[in-house]
Chimera marker file (.cmm) of the C-alpha trace (Angstrom):
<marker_set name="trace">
<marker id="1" x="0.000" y="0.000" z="0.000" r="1" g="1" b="0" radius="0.5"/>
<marker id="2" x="1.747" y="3.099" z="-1.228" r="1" g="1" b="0" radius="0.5"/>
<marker id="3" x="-0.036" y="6.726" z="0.296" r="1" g="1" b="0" radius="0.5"/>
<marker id="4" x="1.551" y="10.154" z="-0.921" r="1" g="1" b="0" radius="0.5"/>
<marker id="5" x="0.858" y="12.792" z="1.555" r="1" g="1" b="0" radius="0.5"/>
<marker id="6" x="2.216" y="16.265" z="2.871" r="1" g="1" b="0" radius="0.5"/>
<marker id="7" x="3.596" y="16.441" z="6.303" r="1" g="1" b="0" radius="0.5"/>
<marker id="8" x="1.823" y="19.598" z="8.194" r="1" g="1" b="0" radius="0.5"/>
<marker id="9" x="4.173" y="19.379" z="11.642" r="1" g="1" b="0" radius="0.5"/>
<marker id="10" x="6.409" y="21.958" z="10.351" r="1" g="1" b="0" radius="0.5"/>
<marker id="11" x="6.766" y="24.402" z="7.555" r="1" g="1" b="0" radius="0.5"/>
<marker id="12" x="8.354" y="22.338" z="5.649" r="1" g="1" b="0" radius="0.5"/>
<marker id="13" x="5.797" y="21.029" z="4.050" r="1" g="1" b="0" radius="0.5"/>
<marker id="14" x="7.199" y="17.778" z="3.033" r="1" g="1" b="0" radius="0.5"/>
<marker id="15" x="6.266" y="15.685" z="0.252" r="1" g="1" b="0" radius="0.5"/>
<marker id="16" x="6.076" y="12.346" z="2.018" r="1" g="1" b="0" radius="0.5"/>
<marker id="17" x="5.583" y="8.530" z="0.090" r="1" g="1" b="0" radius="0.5"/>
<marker id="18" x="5.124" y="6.146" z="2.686" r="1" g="1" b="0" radius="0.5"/>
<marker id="19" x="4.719" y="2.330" z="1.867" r="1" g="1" b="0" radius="0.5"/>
<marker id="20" x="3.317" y="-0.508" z="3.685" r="1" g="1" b="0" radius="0.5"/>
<marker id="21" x="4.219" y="-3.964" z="2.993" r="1" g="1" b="0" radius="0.5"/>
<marker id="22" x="4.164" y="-6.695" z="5.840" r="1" g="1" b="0" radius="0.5"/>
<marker id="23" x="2.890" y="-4.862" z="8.286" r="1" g="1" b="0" radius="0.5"/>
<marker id="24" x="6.512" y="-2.299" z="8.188" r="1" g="1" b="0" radius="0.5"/>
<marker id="25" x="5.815" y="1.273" z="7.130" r="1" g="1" b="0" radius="0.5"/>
<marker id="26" x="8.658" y="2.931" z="5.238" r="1" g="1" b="0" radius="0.5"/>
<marker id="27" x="8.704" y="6.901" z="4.937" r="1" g="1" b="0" radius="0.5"/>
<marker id="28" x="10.529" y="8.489" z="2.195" r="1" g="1" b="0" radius="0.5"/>
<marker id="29" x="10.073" y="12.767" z="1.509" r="1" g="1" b="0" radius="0.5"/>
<marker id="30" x="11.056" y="13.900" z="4.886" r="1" g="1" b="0" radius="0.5"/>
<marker id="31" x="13.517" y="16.683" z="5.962" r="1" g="1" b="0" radius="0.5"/>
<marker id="32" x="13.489" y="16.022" z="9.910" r="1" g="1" b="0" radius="0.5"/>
<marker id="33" x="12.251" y="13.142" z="11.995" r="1" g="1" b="0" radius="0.5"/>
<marker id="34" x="8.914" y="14.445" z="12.776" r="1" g="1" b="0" radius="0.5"/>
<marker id="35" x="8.004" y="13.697" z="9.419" r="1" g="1" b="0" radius="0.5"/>
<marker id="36" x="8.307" y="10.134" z="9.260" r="1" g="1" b="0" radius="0.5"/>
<marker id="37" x="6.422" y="9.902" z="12.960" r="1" g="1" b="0" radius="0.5"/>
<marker id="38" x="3.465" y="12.288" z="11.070" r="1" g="1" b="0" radius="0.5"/>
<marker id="39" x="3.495" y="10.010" z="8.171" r="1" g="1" b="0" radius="0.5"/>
<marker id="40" x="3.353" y="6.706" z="9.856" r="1" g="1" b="0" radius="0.5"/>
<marker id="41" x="0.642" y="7.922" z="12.423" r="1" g="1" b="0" radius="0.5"/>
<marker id="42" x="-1.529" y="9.418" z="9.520" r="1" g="1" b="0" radius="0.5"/>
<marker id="43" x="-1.340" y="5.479" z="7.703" r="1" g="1" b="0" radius="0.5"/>
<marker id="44" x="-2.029" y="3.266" z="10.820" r="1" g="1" b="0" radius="0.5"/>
<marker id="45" x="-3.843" y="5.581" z="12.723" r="1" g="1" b="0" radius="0.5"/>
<marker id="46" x="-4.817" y="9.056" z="11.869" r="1" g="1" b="0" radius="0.5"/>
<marker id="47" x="-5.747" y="11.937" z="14.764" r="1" g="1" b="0" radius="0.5"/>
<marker id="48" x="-7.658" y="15.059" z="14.125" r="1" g="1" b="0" radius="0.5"/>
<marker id="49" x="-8.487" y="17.775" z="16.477" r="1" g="1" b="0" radius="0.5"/>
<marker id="50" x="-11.560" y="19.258" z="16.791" r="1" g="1" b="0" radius="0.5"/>
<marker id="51" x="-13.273" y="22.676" z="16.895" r="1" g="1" b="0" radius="0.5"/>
<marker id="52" x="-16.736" y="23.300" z="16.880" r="1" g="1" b="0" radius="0.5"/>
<marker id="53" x="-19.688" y="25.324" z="19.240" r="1" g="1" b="0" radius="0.5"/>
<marker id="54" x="-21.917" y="24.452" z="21.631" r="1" g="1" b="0" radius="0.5"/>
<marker id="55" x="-26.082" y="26.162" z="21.898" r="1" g="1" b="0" radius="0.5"/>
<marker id="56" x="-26.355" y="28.061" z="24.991" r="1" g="1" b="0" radius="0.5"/>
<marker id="57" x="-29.313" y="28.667" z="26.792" r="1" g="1" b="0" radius="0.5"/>
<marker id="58" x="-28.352" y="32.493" z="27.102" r="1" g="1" b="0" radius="0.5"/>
<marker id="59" x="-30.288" y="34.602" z="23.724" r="1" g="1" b="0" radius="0.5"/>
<marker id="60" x="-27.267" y="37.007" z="24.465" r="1" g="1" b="0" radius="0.5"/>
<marker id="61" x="-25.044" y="34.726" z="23.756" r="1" g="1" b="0" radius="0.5"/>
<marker id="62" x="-26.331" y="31.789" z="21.503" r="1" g="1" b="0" radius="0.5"/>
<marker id="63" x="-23.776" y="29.647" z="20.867" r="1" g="1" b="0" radius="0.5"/>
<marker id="64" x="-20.194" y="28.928" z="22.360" r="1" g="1" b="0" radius="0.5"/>
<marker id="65" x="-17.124" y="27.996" z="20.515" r="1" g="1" b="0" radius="0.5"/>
<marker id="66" x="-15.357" y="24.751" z="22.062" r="1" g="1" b="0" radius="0.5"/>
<marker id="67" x="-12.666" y="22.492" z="21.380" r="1" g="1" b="0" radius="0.5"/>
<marker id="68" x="-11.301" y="19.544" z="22.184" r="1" g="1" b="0" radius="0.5"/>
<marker id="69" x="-7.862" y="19.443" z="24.631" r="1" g="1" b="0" radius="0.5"/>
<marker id="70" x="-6.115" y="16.725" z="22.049" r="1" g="1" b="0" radius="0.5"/>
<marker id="71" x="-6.511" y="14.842" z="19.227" r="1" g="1" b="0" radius="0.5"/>
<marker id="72" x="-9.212" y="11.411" z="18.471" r="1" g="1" b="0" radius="0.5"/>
<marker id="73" x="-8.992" y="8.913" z="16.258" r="1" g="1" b="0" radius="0.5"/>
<marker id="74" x="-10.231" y="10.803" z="12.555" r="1" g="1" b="0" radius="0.5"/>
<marker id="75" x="-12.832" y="8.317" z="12.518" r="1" g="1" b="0" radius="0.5"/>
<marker id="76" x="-14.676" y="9.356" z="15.589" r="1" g="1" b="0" radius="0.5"/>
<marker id="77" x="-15.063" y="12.692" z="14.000" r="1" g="1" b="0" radius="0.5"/>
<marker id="78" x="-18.854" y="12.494" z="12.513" r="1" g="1" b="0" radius="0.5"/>
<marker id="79" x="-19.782" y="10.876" z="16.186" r="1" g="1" b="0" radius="0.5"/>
<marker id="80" x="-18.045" y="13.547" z="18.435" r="1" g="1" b="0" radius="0.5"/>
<marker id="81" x="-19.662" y="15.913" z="16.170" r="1" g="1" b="0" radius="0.5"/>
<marker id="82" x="-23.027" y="14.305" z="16.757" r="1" g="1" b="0" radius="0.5"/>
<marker id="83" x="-22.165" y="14.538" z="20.474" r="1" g="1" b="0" radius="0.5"/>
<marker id="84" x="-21.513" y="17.897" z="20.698" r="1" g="1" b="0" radius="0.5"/>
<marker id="85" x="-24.471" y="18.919" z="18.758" r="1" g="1" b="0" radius="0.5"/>
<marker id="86" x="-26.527" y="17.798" z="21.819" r="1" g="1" b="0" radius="0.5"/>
<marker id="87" x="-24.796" y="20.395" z="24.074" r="1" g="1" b="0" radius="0.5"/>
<marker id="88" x="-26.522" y="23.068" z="25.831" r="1" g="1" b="0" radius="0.5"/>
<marker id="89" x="-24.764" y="25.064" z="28.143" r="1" g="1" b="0" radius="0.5"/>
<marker id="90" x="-26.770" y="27.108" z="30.656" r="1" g="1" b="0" radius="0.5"/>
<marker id="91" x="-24.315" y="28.088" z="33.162" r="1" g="1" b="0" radius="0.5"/>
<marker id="92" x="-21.577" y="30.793" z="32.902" r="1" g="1" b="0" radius="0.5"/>
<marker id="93" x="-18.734" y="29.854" z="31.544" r="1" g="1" b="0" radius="0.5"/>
<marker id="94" x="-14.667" y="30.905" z="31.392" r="1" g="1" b="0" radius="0.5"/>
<marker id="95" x="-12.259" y="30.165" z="28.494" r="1" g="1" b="0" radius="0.5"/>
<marker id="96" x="-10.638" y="26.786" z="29.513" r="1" g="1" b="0" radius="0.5"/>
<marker id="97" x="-13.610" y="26.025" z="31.799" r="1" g="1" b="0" radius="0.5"/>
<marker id="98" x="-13.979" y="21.667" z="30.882" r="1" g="1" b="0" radius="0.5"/>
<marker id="99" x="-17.889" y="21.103" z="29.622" r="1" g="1" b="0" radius="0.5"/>
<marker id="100" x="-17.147" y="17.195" z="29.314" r="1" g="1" b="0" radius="0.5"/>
<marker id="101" x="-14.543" y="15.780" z="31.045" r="1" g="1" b="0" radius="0.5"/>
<marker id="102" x="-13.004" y="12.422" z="29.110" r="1" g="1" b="0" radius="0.5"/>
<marker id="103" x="-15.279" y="13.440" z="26.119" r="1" g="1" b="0" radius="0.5"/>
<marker id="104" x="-16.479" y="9.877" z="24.478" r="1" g="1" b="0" radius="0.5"/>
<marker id="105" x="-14.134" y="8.273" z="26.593" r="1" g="1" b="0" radius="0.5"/>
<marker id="106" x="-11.439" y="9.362" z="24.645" r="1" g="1" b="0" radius="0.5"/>
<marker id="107" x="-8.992" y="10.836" z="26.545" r="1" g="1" b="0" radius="0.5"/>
<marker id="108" x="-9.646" y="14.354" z="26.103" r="1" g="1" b="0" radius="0.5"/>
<marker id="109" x="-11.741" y="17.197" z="27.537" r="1" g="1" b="0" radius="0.5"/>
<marker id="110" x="-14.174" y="19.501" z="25.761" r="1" g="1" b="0" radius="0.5"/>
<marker id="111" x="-13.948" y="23.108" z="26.678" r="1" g="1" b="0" radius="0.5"/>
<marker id="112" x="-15.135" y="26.281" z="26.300" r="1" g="1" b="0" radius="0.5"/>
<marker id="113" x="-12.590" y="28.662" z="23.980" r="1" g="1" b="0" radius="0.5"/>
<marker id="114" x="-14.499" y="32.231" z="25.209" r="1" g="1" b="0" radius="0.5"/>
<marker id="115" x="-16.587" y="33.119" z="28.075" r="1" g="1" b="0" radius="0.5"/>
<marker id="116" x="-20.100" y="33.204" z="28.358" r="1" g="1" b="0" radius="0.5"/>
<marker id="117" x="-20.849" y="36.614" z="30.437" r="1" g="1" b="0" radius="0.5"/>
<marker id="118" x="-24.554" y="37.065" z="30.952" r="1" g="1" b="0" radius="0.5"/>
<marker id="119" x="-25.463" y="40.283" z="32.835" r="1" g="1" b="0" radius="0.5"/>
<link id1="1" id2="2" r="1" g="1" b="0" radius="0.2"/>
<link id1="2" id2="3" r="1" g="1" b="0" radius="0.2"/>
<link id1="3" id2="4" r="1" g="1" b="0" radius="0.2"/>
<link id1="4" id2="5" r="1" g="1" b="0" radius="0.2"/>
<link id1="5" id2="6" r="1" g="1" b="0" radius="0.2"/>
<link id1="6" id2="7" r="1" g="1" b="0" radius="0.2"/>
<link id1="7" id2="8" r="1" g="1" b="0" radius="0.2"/>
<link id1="8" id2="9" r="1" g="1" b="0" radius="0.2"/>
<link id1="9" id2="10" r="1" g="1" b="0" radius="0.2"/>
<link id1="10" id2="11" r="1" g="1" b="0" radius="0.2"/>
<link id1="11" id2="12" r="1" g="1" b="0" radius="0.2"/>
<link id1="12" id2="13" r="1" g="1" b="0" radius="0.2"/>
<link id1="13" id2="14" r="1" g="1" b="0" radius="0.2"/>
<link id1="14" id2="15" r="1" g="1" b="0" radius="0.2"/>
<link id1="15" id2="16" r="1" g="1" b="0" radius="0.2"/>
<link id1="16" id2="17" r="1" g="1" b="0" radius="0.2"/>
<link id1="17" id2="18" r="1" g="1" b="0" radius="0.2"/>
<link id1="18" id2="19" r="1" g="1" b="0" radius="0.2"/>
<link id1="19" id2="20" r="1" g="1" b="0" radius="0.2"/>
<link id1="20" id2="21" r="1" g="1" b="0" radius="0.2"/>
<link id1="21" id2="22" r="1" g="1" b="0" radius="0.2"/>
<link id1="22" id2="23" r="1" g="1" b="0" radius="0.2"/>
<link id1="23" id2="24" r="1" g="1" b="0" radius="0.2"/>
<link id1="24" id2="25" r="1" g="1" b="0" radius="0.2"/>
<link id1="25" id2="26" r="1" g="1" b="0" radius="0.2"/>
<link id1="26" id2="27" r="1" g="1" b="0" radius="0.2"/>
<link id1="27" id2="28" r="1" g="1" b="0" radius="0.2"/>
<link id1="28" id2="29" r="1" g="1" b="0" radius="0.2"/>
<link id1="29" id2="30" r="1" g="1" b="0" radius="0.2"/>
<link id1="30" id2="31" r="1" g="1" b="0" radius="0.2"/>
<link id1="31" id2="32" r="1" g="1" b="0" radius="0.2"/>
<link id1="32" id2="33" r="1" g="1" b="0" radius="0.2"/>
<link id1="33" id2="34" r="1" g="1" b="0" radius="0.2"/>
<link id1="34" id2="35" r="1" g="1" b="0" radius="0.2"/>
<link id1="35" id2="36" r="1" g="1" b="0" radius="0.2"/>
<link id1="36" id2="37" r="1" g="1" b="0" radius="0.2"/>
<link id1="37" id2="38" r="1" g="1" b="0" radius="0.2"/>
<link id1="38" id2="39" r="1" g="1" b="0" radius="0.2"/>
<link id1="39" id2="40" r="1" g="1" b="0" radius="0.2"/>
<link id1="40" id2="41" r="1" g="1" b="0" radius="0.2"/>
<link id1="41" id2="42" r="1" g="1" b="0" radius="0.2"/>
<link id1="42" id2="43" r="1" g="1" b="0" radius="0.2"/>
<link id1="43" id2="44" r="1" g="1" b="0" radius="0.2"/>
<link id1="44" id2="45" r="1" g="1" b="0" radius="0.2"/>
<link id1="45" id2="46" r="1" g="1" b="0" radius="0.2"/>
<link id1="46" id2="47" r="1" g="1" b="0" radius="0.2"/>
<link id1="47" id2="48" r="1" g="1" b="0" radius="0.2"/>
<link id1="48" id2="49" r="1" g="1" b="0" radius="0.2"/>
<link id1="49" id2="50" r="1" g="1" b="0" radius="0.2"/>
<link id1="50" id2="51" r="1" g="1" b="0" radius="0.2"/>
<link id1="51" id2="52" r="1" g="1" b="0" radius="0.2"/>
<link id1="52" id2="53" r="1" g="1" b="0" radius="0.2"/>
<link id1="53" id2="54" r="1" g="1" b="0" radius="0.2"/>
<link id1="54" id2="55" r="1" g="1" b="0" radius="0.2"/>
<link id1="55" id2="56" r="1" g="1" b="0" radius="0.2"/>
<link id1="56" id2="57" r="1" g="1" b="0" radius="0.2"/>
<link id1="57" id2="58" r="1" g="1" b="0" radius="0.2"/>
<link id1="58" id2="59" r="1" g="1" b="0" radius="0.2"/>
<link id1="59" id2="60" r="1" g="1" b="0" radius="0.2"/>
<link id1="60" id2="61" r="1" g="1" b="0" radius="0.2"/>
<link id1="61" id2="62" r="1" g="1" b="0" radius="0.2"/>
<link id1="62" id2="63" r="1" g="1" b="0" radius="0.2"/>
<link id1="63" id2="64" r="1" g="1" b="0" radius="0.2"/>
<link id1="64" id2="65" r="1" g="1" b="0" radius="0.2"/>
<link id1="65" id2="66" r="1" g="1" b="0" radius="0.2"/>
<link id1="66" id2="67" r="1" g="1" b="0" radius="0.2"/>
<link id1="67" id2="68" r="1" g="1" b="0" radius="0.2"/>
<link id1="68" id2="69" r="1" g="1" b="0" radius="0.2"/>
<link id1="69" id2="70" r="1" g="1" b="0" radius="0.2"/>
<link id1="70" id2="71" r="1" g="1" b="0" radius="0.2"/>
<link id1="71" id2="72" r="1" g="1" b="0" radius="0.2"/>
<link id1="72" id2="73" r="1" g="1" b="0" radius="0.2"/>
<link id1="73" id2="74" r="1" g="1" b="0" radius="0.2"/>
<link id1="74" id2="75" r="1" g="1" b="0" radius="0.2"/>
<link id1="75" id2="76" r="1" g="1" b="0" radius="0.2"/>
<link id1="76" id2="77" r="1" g="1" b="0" radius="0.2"/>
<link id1="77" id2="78" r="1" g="1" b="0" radius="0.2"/>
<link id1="78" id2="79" r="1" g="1" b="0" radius="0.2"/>
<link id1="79" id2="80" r="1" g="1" b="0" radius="0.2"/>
<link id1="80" id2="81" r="1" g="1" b="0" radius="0.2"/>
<link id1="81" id2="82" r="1" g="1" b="0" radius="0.2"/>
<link id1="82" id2="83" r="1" g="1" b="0" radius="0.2"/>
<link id1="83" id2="84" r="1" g="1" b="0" radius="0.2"/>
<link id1="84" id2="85" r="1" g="1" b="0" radius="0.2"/>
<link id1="85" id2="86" r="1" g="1" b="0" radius="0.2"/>
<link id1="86" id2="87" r="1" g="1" b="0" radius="0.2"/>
<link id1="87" id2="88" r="1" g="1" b="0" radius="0.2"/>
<link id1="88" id2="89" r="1" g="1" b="0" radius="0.2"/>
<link id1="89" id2="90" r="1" g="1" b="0" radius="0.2"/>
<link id1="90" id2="91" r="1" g="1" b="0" radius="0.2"/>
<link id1="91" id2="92" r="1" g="1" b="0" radius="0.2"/>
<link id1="92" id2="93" r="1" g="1" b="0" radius="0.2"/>
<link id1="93" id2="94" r="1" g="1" b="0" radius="0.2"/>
<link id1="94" id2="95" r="1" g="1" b="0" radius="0.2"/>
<link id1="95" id2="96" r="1" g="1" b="0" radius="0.2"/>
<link id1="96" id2="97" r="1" g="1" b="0" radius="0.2"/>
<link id1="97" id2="98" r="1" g="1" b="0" radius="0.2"/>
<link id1="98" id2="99" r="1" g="1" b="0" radius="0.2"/>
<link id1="99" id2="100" r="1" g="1" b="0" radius="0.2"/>
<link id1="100" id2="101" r="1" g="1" b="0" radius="0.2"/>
<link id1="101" id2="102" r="1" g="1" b="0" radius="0.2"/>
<link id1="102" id2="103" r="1" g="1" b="0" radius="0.2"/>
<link id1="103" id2="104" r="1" g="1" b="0" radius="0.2"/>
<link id1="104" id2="105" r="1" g="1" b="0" radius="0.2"/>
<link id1="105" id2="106" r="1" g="1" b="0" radius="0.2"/>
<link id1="106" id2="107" r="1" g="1" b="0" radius="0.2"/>
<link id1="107" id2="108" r="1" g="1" b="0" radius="0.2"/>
<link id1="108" id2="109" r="1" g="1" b="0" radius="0.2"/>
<link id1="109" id2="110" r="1" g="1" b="0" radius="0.2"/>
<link id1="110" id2="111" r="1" g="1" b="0" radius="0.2"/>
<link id1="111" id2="112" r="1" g="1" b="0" radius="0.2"/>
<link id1="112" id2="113" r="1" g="1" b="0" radius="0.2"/>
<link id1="113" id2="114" r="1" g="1" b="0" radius="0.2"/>
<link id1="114" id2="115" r="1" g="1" b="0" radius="0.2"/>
<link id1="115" id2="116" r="1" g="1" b="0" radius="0.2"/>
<link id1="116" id2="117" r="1" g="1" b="0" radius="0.2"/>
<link id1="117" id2="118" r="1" g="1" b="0" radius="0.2"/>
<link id1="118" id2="119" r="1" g="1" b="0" radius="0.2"/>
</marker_set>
């Protein structure tokens, strides 16, 4: 299985092959070591972050932008998003403040990226 990607963990910007045969990955393309490590991850198991909002019972302040505090498996993507979308936060809120602590049992928090300041 040969994949051609482009590494994003530095400017660089690599033009990475990477090949699988017998369960080995071989990395070709990259100018530092971080490369190979981004291209191998991205074949056997590729991570996303996420950044979304959350609905808020406050009318001043509809919605609330969130994120999560690492990266999830890309494939749990459409399901955290899902998750999320169920969110309503009616309490006030600081930047950094956790809304779900181990988020989908992943690992990671969700939390808020802006305060939500009612008066």
């Amino acid at each position: 299985m040969v994949k051609e990607i482009i590494c994003i963990v530095c400017p660089n910007g690599c033009s990475l092959r990477t090949e699988k045969n017998d369960g080995e990955v071989t990395v070709t393309g990259n100018k530092c070591p971080k490369g190979e490590e981004y291209a191998k991850s991205e074949l056997l198991c590729p991570q996303r972050t996420l950044t979304s909002t959350v609905a808020t019972a406050f009318s001043e302040h509809p919605v609330l932008p969130v994120r999560i505090t690492g990266a999830i498996p890309k494939g749990e993507i459409k399901i955290a998003m899902l998750e999320i979308n169920k969110i309503i936060v009616d309490t006030k809120l600081k930047c950094g403040d956790v809304i779900v602590k181990n988020f989908m049992n992943l690992g990671v928090d969700l939390v808020a990226t802006d305060d939500v300041d009612i008066y």
